[in-house]
N, C-alpha and C positions, 0 to 999 in steps of 0.2 A: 307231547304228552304232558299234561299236569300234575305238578304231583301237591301231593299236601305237604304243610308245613309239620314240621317235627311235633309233635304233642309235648306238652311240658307238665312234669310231674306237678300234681295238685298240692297244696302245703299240707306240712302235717305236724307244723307244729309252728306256734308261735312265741318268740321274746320279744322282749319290753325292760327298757330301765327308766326307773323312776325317781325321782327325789321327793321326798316327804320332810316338809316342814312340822314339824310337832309344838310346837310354838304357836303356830299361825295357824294349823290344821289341813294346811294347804300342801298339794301336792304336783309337782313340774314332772311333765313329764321327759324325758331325756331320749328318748327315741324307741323306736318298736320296728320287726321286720316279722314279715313271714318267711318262714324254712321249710324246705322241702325234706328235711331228714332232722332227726336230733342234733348230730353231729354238729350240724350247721347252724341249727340255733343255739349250740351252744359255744359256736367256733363266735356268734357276734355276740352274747355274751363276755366272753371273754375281751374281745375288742372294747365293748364299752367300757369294760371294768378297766384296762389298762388307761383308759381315758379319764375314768374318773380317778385311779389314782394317784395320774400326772396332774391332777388339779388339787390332792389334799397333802396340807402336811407331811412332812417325812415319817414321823411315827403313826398317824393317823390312815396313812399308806399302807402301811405295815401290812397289816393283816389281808387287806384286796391284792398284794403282790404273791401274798402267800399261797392264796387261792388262785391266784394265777398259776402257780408252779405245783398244785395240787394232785398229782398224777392221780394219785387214786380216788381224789372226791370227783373229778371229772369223769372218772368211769362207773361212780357211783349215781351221779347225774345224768349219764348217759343212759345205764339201765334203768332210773327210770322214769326218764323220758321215753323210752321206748318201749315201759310197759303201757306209754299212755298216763303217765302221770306228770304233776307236776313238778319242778323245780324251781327253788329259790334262796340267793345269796343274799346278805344283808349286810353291810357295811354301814361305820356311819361314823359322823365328828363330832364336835361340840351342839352344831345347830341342826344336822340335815339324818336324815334317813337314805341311805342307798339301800333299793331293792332292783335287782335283777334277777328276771322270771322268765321264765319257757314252760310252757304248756304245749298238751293238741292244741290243732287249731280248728277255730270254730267257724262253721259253714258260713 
């Protein structure tokens, strides 16, 4: 007997982090994933942010650690993302723009 292969949830949300040069006006992008839930987009959210703020300054760290350890803005993020909206963190140094974003995702 054949069976079919498992079906896998469609995304429904996508993140992205980005650096933005303002200087230059140029912007690098730093990775994007599709997610099958919020949670999840915002579970690699979080991942990138811990990445990016092993690469800044100790004080310039600061504030992306904090939001790492944010219990409540993460449930604030998560509702809503799960109303179907966006979300978005900003970080940044001397030179660069950190933005990390989750949205639906688009067809």
């Amino acid at each position: 007997m054949l069976t079919a292969p498992p079906l896998r949830a469609a995304p429904s949300c996508w993140a992205e982090a980005l650096a933005y040069l303002p200087t230059e006006h140029r912007t690098i992008p730093l990775g994007a994933r599709q997610a099958t839930t919020p949670r999840l987009a915002l579970r690699w959210l979080r991942h990138r942010a811990a990445h990016i703020a092993d690469q800044l300054d100790p004080w310039e760290a600061g504030p992306v650690r904090h939001w790492l350890h944010d219990h409540a803005e993460h449930e604030h993020a998560l509702a809503v993302l799960t109303r179907g909206g966006s979300y978005t963190f900003t970080a940044f140094d001397d030179t660069t723009r950190y933005l990390l974003t989750a949205g639906p995702a688009h067809p």
